[in-house]
N, C-alpha and C positions, 0 to 999 in steps of 0.2 A: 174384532178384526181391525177397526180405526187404530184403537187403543195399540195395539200393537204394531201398526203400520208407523205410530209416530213414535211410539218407543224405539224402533229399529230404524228412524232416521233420526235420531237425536242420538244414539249410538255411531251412526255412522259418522255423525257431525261432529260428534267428540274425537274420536279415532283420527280422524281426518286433521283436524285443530291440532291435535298431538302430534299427527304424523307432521305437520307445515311447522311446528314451534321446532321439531328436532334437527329439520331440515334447516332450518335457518340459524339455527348454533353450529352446527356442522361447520356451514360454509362460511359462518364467522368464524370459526376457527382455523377454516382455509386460507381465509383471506386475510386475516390479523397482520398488523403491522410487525416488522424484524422492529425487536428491540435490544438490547447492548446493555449491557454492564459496564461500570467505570474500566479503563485498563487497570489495569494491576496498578503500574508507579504514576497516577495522573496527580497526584500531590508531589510527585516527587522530582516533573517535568520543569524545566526550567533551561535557562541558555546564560551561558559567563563567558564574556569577553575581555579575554585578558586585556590590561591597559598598559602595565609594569614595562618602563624602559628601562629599567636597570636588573633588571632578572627574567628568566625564561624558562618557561616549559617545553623538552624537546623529546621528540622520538625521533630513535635511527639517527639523530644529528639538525633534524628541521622541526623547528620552532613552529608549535600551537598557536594557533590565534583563538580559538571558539571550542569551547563543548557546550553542544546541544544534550539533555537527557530527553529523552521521549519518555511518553505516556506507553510505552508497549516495554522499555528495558532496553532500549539501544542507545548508545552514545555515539554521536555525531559528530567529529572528531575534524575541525578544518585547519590546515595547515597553513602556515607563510610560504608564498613563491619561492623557490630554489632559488631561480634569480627573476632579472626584471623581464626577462625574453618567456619564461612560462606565460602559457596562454590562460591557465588555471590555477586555483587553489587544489593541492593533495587533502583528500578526505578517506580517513578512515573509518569506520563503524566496527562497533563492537558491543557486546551485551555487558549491560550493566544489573548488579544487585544495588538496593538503597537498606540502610538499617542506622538508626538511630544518628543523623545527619549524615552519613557516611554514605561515597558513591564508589564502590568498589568496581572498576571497569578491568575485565576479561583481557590477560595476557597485558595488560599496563601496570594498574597501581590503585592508590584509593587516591580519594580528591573530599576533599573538607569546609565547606566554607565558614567563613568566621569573621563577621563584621567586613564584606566589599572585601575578603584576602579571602585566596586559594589557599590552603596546605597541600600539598602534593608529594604523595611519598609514590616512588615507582618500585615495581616489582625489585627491582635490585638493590633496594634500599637507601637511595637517596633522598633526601627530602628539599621541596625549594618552596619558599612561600611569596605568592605574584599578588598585586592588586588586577583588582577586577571587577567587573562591570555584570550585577546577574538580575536579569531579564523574568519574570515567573512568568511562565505560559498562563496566556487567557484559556480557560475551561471554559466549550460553548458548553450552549444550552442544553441541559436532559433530552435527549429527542430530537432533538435538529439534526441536519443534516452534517454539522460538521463533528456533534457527539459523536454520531453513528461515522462517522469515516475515519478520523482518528485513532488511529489504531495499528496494527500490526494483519494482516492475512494473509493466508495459506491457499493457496486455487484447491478451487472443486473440479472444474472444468474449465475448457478453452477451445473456442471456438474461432475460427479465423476464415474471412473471405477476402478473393483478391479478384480483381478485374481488372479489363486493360490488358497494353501488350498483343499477344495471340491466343489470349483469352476471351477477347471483346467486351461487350458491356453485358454479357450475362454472367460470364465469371464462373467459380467454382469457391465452393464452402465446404467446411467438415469440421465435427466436434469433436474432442478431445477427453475423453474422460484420465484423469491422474495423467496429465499431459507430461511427456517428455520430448523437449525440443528435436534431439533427434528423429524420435519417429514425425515431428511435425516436419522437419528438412525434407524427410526422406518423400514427405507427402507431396510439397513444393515443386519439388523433384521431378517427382512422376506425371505431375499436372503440367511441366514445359515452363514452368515460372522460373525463369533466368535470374536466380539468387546471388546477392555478390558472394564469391569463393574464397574471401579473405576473410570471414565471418567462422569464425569455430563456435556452430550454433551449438554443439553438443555443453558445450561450459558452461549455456548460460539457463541452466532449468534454474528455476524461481524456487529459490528458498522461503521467501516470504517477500510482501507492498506492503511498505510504508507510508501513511501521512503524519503528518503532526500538527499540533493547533498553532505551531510557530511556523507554518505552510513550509513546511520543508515534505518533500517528498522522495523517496528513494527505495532502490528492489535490491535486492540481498539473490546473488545468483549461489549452484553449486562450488563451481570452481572459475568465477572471473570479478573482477572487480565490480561494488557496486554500482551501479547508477543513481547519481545524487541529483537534486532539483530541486525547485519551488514549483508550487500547484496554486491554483487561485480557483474559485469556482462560484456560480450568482445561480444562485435555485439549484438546479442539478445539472444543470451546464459547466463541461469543468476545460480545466484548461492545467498541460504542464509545459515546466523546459528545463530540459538539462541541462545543469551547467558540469556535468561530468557523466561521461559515456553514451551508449546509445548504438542501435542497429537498427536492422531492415524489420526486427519485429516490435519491438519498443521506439521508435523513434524520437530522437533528439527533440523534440519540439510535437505537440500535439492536441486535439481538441477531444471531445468525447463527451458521455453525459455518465452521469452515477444513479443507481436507485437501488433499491432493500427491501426485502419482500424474505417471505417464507416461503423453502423449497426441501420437501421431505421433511416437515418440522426442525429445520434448520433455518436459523437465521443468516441471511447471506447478504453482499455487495453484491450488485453487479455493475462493471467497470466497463464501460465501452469507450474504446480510443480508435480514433480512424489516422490512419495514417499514410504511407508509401513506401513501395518498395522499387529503388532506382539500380538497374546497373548496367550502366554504357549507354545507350540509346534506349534500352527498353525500360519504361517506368508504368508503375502496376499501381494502384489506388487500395489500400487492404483498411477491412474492419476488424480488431478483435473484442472478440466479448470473454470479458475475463469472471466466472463466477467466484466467488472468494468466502472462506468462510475465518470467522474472528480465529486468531491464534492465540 
């Protein structure tokens, strides 16, 4: 009877040990770090500044100063001031393919470089060859925070609260799943939050967030122009500002933190920018938490 008493707790005690080793891979597996793949073109990311006063590259009639290539396939497209009274540089964005030195950019032309000279042939078949000044993007680290941000994303979710106003300091939240700005207006709306009316938030659903390791940042909307910036950020504290576009839900200027994690075995950002929403007298304090997954 001994004999058997400790046989059946030395089985329990195995069962048990098995049962606690499974449990604890599990939840490593829960808990595992988001990890990242190179972007597609991160060898092929670089920035060329034209220098050439005696020749230009022009679209529509205004003369290029800068292509930025990103690590996700967008070219970064900044323009010379129309005149001197412009408060900004025009920037365009568009997707780029790279193959065998060649950076063939969407609805423009190819671009070549060749010892500090541009070739530049444009869709319509001109060609002009500029000097120029090209920059290679620093590749952080495997793993780092700015590997993992780097990148191009697509929202998962969105989630937005606002306080203040005739809200007060408890406010009202709601998540967004496959968020469409529209139905997010219409949300604003019905909660009494006094939106500015000159805002056609319907244009601006998020096609994809961009960073780059050349801290350029900018968001690619439906149907309105991008929003282009620089971002900066120390541990997961981030910081942007735009020096083109901007509204009551992305705001011009802003702080927030970043972090990556596993959600549904998805590797995800998550983006939080706190910002405000001003219009007339009434101003609102808003968080959005942006979930994002790699494009």
């Amino acid at each position: 009877m001994k004999l058997y008493s400790k046989i059946l707790l030395v089985a329990v005690a195995t069962v048990s040990a098995l049962a606690m080793v499974s449990c604890n891979k599990d939840n490593g597996k829960d808990e595992a770090e988001a990890t990242f793949e190179a972007p597609e073109y991160a060898d092929a990311a670089k920035t060329v500044t034209i220098t050439d006063s005696q020749n230009a590259v022009s679209i529509d009639g205004q003369e290029v100063s800068e292509f930025e290539f990103t690590e996700s396939g967008y070219a970064v497209i900044t323009l010379n001031k129309k005149t001197k009274a412009d408060s900004e540089n025009g920037v365009i964005i568009a997707p780029y393919t790279y193959s065998n030195g060649v950076y063939t950019i969407e609805g423009f032309g190819t671009i070549k470089i060749e010892n500090g000279k541009l070739v530049v042939t444009t869709n319509s078949g001109n060609t002009v060859t500029v000097t120029a000044t090209v920059s290679e993007s620093t590749t952080p680290s495997e793993g780092s925070t700015e590997w993992n941000l780097c990148r191009a994303w697509t929202l998962v979710d969105f989630k937005i609260s606002v306080k203040g106003g005739s809200l007060g300091s408890t406010g009202v939240g709601k998540l967004f799943t496959n968020p469409k700005m529209s139905v997010i207006k219409a949300w604003l709306v019905e909660q009494k939050v006094n939106i500015p009316e000159d805002v056609v938030l319907e244009n601006y659903d998020v096609v994809d967030i961009n960073f780059t390791s050349n801290g350029t940042f900018f968001i690619n909307f439906s149907k309105a122009d991008p929003f282009v910036g620089a971002w900066d950020i120390k541990s997961n504290s981030f910081h942007y500002e735009l020096s083109s576009g901007g509204n009551y839900i992305f705001n011009g200027s802003a702080d927030g933190n970043i972090s990556f994690k596993k959600e549904n075995n998805i590797d995800v950002c998550v983006f939080t920018v706190n910002g405000e929403i001003v219009n007339g007298n009434d101003k609102y304090t808003s968080e959005i938490v942006l979930t994002m997954k790699a494009k």
